[in-house]
C-alpha positions as CSV (number, residue, x, y, z in Angstrom):
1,X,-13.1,-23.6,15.9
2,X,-9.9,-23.1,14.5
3,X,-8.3,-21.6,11.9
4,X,-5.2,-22.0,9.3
5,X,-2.6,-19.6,9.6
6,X,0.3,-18.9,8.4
7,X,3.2,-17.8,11.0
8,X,6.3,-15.7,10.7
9,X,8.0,-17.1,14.0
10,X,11.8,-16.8,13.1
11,X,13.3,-13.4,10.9
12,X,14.3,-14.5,7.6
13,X,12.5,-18.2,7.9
14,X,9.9,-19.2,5.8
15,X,6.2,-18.6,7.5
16,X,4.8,-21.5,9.2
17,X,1.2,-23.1,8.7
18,X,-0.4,-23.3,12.2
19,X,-3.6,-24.5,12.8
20,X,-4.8,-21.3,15.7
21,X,-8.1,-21.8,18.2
22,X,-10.3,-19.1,17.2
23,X,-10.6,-16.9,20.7
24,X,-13.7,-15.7,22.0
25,X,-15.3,-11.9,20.6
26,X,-14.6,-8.7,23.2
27,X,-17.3,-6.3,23.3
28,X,-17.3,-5.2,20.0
29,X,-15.3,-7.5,18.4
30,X,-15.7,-8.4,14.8
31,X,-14.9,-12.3,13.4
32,X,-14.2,-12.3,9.5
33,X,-13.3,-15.2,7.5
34,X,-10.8,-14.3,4.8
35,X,-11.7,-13.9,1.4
36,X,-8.7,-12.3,-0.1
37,X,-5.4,-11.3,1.0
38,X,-2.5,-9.5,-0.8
39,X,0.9,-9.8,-0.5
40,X,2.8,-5.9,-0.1
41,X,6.4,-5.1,-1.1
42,X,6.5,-4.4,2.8
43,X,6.0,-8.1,3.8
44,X,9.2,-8.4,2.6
45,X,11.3,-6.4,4.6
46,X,9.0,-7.6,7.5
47,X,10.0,-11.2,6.9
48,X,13.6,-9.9,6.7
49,X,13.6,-8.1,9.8
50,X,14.0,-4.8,8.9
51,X,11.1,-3.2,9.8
52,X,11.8,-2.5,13.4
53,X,8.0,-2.4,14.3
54,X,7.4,-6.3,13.8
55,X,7.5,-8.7,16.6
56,X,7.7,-12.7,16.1
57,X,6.0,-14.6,16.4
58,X,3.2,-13.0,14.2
59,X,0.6,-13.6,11.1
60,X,1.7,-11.0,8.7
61,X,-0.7,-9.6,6.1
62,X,-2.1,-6.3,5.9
63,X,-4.1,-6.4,3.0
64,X,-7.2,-7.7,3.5
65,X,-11.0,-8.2,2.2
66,X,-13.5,-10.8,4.1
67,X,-16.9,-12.0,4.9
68,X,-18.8,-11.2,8.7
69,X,-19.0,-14.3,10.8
70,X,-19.8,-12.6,13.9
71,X,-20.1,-9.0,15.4
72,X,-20.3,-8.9,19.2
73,X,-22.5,-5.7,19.3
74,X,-23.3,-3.1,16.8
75,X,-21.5,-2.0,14.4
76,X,-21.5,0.6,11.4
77,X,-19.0,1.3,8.5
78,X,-17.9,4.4,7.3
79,X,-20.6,5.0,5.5
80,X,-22.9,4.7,8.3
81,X,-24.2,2.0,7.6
82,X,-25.1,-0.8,9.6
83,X,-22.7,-4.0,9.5
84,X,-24.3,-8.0,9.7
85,X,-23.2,-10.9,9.1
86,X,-22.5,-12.3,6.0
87,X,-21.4,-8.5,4.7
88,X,-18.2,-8.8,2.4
89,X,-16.3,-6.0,4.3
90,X,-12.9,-4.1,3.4
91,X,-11.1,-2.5,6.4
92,X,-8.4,0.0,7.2
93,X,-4.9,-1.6,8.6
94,X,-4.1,0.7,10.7
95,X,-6.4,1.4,14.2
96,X,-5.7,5.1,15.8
97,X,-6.5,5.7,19.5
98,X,-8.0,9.2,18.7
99,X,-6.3,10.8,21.9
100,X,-3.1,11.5,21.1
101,X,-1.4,15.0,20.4
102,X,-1.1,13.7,15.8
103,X,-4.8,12.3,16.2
104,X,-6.7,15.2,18.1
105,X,-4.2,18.7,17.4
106,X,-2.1,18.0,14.4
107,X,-5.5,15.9,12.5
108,X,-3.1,13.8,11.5
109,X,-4.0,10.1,12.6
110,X,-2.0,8.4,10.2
111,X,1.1,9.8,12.8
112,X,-0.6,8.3,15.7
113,X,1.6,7.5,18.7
114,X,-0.5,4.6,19.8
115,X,-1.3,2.9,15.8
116,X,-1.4,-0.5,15.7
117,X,-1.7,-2.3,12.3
118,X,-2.6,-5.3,11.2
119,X,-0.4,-7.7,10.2
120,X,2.7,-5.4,11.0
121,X,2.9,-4.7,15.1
122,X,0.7,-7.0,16.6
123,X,2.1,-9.9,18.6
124,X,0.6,-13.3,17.7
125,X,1.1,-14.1,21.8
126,X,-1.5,-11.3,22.7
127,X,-5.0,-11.4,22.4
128,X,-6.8,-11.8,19.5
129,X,-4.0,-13.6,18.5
130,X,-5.5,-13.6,14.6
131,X,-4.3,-10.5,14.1
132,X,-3.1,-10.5,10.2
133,X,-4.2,-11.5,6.9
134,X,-2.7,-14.5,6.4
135,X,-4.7,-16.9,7.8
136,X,-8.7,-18.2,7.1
137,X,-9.8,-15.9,9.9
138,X,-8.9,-12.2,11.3
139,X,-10.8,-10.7,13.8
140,X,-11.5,-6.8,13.9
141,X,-11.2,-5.1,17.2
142,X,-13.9,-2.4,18.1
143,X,-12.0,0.7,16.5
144,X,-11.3,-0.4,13.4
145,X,-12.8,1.3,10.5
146,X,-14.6,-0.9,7.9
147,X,-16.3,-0.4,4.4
148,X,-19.2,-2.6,3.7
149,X,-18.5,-3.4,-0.4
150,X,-21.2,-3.9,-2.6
151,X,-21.8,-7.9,-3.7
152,X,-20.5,-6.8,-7.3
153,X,-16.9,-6.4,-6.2
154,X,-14.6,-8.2,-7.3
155,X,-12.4,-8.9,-3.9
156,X,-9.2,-10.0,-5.4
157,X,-8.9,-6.4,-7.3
158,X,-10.4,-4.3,-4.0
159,X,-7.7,-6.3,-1.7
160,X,-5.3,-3.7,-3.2
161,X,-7.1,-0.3,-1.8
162,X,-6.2,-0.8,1.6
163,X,-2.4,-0.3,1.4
164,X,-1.1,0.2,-1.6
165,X,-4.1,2.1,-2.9
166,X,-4.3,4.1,0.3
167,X,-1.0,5.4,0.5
168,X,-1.0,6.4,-3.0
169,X,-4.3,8.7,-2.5
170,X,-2.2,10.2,0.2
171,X,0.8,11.0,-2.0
172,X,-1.6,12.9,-4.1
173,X,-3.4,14.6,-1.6
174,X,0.0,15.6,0.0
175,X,0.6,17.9,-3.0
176,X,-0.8,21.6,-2.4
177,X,-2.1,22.3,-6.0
178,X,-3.8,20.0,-8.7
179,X,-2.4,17.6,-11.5
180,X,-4.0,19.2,-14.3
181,X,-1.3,19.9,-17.5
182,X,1.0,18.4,-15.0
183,X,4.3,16.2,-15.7
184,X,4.2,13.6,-13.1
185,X,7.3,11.0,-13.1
186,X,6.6,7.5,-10.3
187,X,9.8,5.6,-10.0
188,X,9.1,2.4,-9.4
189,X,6.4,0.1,-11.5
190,X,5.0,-2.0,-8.6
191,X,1.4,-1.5,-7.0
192,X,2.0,1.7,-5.0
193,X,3.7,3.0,-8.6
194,X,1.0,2.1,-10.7
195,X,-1.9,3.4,-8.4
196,X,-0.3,6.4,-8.1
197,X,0.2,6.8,-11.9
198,X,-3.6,6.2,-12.2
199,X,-4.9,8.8,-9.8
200,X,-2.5,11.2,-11.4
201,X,-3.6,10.5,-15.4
202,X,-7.3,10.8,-14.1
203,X,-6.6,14.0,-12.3
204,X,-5.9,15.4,-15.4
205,X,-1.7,14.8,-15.8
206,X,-0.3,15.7,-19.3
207,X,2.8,13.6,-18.8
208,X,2.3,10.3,-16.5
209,X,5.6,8.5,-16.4
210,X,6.9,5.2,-15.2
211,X,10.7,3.8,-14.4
212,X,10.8,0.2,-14.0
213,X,13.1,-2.2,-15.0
214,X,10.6,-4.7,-15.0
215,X,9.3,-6.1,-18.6
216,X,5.5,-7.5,-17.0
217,X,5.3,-4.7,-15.3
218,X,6.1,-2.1,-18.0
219,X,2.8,-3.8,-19.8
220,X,0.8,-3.4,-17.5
221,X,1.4,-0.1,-17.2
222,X,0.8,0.1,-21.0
223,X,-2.3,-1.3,-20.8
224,X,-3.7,1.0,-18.1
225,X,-2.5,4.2,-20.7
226,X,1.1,5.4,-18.9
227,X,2.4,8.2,-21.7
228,X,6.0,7.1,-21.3
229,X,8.0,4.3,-19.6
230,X,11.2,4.6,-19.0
231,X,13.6,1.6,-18.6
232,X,15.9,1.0,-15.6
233,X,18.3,-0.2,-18.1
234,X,19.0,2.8,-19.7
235,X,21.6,5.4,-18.1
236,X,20.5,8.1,-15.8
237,X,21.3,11.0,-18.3
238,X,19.0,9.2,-20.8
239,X,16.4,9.0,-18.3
240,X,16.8,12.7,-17.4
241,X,17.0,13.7,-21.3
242,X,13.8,12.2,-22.2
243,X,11.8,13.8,-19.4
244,X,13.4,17.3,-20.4
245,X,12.3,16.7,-24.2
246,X,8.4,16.8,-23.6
247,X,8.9,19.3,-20.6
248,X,10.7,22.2,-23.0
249,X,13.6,21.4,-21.2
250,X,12.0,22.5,-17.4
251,X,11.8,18.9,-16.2
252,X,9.0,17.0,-14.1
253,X,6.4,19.2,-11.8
254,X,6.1,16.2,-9.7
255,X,8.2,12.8,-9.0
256,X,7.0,10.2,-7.0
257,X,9.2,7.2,-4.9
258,X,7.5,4.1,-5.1
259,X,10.4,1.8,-5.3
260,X,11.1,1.3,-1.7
261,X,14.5,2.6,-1.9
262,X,16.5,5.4,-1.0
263,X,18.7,4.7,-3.8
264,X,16.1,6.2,-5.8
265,X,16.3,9.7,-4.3
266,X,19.6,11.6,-5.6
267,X,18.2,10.5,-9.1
268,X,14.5,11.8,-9.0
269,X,15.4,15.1,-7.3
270,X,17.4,15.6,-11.0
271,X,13.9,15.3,-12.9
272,X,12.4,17.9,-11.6
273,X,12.0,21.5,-12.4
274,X,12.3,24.5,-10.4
275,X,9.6,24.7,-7.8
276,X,8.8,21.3,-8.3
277,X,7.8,18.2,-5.7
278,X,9.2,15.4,-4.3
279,X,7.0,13.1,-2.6
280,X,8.9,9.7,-0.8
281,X,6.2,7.1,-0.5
282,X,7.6,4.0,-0.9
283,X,10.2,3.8,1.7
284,X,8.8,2.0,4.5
285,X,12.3,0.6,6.6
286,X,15.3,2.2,7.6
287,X,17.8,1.6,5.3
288,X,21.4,2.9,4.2
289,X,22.1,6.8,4.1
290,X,22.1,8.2,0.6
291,X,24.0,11.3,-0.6
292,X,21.5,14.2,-1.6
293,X,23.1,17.8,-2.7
294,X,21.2,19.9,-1.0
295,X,22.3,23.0,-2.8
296,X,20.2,21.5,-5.8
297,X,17.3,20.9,-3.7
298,X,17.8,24.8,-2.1
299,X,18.7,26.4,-5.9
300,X,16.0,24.9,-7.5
301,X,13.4,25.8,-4.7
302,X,12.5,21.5,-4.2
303,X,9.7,20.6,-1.8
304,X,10.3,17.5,-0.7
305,X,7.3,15.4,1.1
306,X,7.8,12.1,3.1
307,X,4.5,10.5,3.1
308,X,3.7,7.8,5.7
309,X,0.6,5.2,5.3
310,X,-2.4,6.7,5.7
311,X,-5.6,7.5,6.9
312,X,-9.4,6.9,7.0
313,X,-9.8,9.4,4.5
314,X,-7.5,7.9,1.8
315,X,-8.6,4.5,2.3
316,X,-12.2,5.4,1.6
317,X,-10.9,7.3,-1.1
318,X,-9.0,4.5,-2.7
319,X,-11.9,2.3,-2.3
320,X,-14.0,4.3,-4.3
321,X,-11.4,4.2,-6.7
322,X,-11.3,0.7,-7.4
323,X,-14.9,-0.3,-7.3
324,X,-14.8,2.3,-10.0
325,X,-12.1,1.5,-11.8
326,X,-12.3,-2.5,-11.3
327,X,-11.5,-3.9,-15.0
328,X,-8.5,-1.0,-14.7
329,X,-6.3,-2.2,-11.8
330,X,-7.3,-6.3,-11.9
331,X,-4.5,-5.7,-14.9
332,X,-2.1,-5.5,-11.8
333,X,-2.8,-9.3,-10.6
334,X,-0.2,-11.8,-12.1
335,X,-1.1,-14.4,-9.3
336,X,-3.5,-15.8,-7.5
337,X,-2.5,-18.4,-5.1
338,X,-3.6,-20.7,-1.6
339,X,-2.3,-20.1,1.7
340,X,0.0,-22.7,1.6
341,X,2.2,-21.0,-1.2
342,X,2.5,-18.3,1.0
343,X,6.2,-18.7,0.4
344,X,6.3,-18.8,-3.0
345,X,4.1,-15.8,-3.1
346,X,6.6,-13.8,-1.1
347,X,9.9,-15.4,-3.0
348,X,7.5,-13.8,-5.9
349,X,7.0,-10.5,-4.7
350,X,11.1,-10.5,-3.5
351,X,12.3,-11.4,-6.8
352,X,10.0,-8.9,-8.2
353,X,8.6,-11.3,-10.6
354,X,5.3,-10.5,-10.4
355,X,2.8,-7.3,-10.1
356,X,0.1,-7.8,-7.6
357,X,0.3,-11.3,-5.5
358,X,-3.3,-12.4,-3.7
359,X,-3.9,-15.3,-1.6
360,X,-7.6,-16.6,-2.5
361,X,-9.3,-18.6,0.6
């Protein structure tokens, strides 16, 4: 058998459709055909090369939700249950080793020295070769952790949970006290933003708030019920002025990065109020040093949080979000395209034309 894929073999080349033999199963080994795949605002610095993790030649993708083929062994999800074929299955990206000093001390696997991920760090030359989730098949390696979805799940919207939706729960759960009656500002109106936004207006948030300068994307987040969008056109002092009108003056409990930028820093420390929280989650490649005062960030009494991908715990977290909450977050989808406008999928998500990108199979 083989199957389509598509192939980032040169930085800042467009990916190449291969047609890859399908290797045979290790002990434990897991074969999935693709179902849907989604395109993340990280791809984009991978294809770039500036994420320093990603070797070429390699099938990117790191979103991904699929049907069983074959399973060499047993196998159960993290439910318990017992996997089969034909199961429409959702998995998490990244695989931990379990052993290290952040997995087995710290409990903190999403820090793992020895993580490999999907899609992002593993070598199309090594075995199995159909490593990411850009192609018609992936296989699963023994360790990886899986959710069995129910057959009323819509993949396309669920594709989401795994990064995205993941990494949000964890800038949520990062924060040591709850969102109720809280202000909570997201800079940045892509996927990451807008799940945040959600968990935090569900939690129980007074004030959700939303800066994007994009004009789709500020409807969607109208439709999903954000209190107040602020637009990137406006100054920064307007920006700042509106959030200290329905905050007495005090300014934001909590501002979240999801733009991806560290330009975005200097200007969300100023929204919030004494004691408040800074959570950067959206950064995910080095990048150009930016200017922070520090005597605002000591003065004021800021906690800042850097918040890196995620763990088995968010991801079944954000799962259970979005079976819940399906209707909600399949707002974020603009397109749905094959694997052979991979490119134009990613010149999509580059341009920031679009909200959520999948790749139907």
């Amino acid at each position: 058998m083989k199957a389509k894929a598509a192939i980032l073999e040169e930085f800042k080349k467009p990916l190449v459709i291969r047609y890859v033999d399908i290797p045979p199963l290790l002990e434990g080994g897991i074969l999935v055909k693709m179902v849907s795949s989604g395109i993340c605002g990280s791809d984009i610095h991978m294809v770039d090369g500036e994420d320093p993790r990603v070797p070429v030649p390699i099938i990117l993708g790191h979103e991904g939700v699929g049907e069983i083929v074959e399973i060499n062994g047993d196998k159960r999800d993290l439910n318990g249950e017992i996997l089969k074929k034909g199961d429409l299955i959702i998995w998490n990206r990244g695989v931990v080793c379990g052993e290290c000093y952040f997995c087995k001390v710290l409990k903190m696997p999403y820090l793992c020295e020895n993580r490999k991920i999907y899609g992002i760090n593993r070598s199309f030359k090594e075995y199995p070769h159909l490593s990411g989730a850009f192609a018609e098949f992936i296989i699963l390696e023994e360790k990886t952790e899986i959710l069995r979805l129910s057959p009323n799940t819509d993949p396309n919207v669920i594709v989401m949970a795994g990064c995205s939706g993941a990494t949000a729960v964890h800038a949520i759960d990062a924060l040591e006290d709850n969102l109720l009656d809280k202000t909570v500002v997201v800079q940045g109106g892509g996927p990451l933003g807008i799940f945040a936004l959600s968990l935090a207006k569900f939690q129980g948030a007074k004030n959700t708030i939303l800066i994007t300068g994009s004009s789709f994307r500020k409807e969607i987040a109208e439709k999903i019920g954000i209190d107040m969008i602020l637009d990137r056109s406006t100054s920064a002092e307007e920006r700042l002025n509106k959030i200290l009108d329905i905050t007495y003056g005090r300014g934001a409990d909590v501002v979240i990065e999801a733009t991806g930028t560290n330009k975005a820093v200097s200007e969300g420390l100023r929204f919030l109020r004494k004691g408040g929280t800074y959570i950067i989650a959206g950064v995910a490649s080095p990048q150009e040093k930016v200017p922070i005062d520090f005597y605002e960030v000591s003065s004021k009494n800021i906690t800042i949080k850097g918040v890196w991908v995620s763990d088995a715990e968010h991801f079944k977290k954000a799962v259970s979000f979005v079976e819940k909450h399906q209707d909600l977050f399949a707002t974020l989808i603009t397109h749905k395209i094959s694997l052979d406008e991979i490119n134009y999928g990613l010149d999509l998500v580059r341009e920031r034309k679009a909200g959520k990108v999948v790749i139907t199979y």
